[in-house]
N, C-alpha and C positions, 0 to 999 in steps of 0.2 A: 583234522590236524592243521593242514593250512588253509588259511581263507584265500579269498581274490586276490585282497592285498599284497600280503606274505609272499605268493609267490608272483606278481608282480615286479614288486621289489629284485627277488631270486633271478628274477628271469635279467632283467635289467642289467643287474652284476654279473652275470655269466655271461651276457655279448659281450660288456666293458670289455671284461679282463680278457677272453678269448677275440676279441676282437678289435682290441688295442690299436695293432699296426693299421688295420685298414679303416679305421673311422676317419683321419683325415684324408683319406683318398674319395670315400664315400660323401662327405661332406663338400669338396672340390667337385665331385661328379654332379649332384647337387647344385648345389651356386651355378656350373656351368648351365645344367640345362631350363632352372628357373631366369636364368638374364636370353638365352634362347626362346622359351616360351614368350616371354616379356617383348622382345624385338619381333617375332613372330605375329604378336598380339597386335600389336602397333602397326606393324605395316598391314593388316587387315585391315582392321581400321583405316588408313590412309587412305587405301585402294578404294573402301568402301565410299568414303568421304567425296571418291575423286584428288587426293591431293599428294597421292602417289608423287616417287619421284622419277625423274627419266630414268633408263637404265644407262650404268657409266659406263662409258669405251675408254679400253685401254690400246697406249699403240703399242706397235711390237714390229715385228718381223716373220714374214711370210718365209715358212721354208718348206721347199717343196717336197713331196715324200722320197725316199731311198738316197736322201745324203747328199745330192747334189750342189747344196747350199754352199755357197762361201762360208769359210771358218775365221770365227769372231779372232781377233789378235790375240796373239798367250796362248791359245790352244792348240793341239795337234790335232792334226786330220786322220778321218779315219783310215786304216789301215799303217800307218808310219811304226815303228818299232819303239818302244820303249826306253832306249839306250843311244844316245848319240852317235 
């Protein structure tokens, strides 16, 4: 009744339509993780070559654990109430 083709085709129009809203999320999903693979790929190669790059340091600020830190301006400390 149907060949390969035929349904094929069937099969093709049936994700479409049922599956309309999420093709361009699957398509973004996609793109994302081929330019992933891509950067991936590359820095293999770099490392392999030798021509890696350093690793970047960012600065910041040390704070030390249970809150003791000075608080950045603008903000409230913890513990203070909500309400003037």
């Amino acid at each position: 009744m149907f060949g390969l083709s035929e349904f094929a085709i069937l099969l093709i129009v049936v994700i479409a339509v049922i599956g309309a809203k999420k093709l361009p999320e699957l398509a973004r999903s996609a793109g994302k993780s081929a330019r992933i693979l891509k950067a991936e790929a590359r820095a293999a190669k770099d490392e392999e070559a030798g021509t890696g790059t350093a690793p970047r340091v960012v600065q910041g600020e040390i704070v030390p654990p249970g809150g003791t830190g000075t608080t950045p301006p603008g903000a409230r400390a913890a513990g203070t109430p909500d309400h003037p």
